[in-house]
C-alpha positions in Angstrom: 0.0 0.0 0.0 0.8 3.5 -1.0 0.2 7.1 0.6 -1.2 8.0 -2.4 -3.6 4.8 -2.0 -5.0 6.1 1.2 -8.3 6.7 1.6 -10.2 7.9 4.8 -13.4 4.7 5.5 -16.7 5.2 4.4 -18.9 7.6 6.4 -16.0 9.5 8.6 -16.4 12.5 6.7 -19.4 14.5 6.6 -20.0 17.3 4.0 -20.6 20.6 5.7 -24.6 21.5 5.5 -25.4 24.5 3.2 -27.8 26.4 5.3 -29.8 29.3 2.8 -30.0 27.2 -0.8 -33.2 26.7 -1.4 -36.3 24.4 0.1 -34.9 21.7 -1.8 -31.7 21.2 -0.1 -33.1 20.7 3.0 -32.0 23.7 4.5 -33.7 26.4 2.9 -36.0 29.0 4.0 -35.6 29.7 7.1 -32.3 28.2 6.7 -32.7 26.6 10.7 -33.0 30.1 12.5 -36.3 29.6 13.2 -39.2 32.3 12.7 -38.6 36.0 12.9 -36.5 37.5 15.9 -33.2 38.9 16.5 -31.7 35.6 16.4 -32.8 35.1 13.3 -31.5 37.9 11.8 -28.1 38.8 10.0 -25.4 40.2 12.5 -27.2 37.7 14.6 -27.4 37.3 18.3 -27.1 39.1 21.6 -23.9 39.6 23.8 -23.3 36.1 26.5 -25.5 36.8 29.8 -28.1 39.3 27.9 -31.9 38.2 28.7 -33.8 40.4 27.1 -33.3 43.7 29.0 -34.5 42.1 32.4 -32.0 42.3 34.8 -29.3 39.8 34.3 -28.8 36.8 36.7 -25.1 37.4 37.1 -26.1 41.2 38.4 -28.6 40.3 41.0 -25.3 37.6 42.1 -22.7 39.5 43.3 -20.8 36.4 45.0 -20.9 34.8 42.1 -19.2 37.9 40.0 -15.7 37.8 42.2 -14.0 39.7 45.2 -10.2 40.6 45.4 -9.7 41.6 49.3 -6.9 44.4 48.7 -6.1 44.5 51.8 -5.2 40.7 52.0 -1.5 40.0 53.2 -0.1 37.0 51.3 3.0 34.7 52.9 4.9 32.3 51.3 4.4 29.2 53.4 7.4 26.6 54.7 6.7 23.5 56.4 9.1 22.7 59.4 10.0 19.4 58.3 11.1 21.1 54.8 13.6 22.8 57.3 15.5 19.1 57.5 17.1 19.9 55.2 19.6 22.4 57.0 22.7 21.6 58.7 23.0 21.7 62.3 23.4 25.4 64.2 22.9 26.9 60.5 20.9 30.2 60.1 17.6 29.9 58.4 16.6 33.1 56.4 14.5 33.8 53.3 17.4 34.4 50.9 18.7 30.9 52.4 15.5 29.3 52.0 15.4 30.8 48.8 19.1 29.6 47.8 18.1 26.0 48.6 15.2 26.0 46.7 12.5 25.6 49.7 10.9 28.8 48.2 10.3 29.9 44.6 10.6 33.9 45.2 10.7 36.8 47.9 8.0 38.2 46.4 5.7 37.4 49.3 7.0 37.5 53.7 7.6 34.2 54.2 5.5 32.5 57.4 6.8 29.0 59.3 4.1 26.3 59.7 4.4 23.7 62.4 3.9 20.6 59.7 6.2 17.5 60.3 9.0 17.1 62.8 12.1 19.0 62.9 15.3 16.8 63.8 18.3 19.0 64.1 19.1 22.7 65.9 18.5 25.8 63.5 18.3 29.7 63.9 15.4 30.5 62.2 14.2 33.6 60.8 11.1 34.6 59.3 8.6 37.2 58.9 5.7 34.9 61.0 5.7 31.6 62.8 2.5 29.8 64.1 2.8 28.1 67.6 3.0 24.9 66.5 6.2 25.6 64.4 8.1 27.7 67.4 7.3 24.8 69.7 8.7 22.2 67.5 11.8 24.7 66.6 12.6 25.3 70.2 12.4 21.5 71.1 14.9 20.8 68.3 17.3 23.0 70.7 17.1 25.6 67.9 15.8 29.5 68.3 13.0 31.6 66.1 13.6 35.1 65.4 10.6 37.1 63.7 11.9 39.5 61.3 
């Protein structure tokens, strides 16, 4: 067999339906638009979420419309246990976190959570700590410092 012997099986492709070409071809007339309206006519339709000049649904929703909270303060979150990963008596900073790859960017203060178990002694600073995380830092033997 041959690429130029190729053929695609019978019935896998449809010819396109010629909507407008008379009552004879199936699709004439009203060529399936119905009977009068804007939908029917050329330049057809109305914008997504339009219903006919009553008030739209998504206006009488606000919650469903969005919310950005401006005054939101975002951290960058580190698990204790990803803080294994430190030599003993090391410092722990952003930039170092940062340098090992624990976080992606400064772009965001970077806040301790008490996740896992932490097995050797660190200094550790960061912008916020929960209590579970200074509990487990201190019982390494280590110290947090907020920055």
């Amino acid at each position: 067999m041959m690429e130029h012997n190729l053929t695609s099986p019978p019935g896998s492709r449809k010819r396109r339906k010629r909507v407008g070409r008379g009552d004879a071809a199936g699709q004439g007339s009203t060529a399936g638009r119905g009977m009068k309206g804007q939908k029917s006519r050329s330049g057809r339709g109305v914008r997504p979420g339009f219903e006919g000049g009553q008030l739209p649904l998504i206006k009488g929703l606000p919650m469903k419309r969005g919310f950005t909270n401006i005054f939101k303060k975002r951290y960058l979150l580190v698990k204790v246990e990803d803080l294994n990963i430190f030599p003993v008596d090391s410092e722990v900073t952003p930039e170092k976190l940062l340098e090992m790859g624990v976080v992606r960017s400064l772009k965001y203060p970077v806040k301790i959570l008490g996740n896992g178990e932490l097995s050797v002694a660190l200094k550790v600073s960061a912008h916020r700590f929960t209590r579970p995380s200074l509990d487990k830092i201190e019982a390494a033997g280590g110290t947090a410092e907020a920055i």
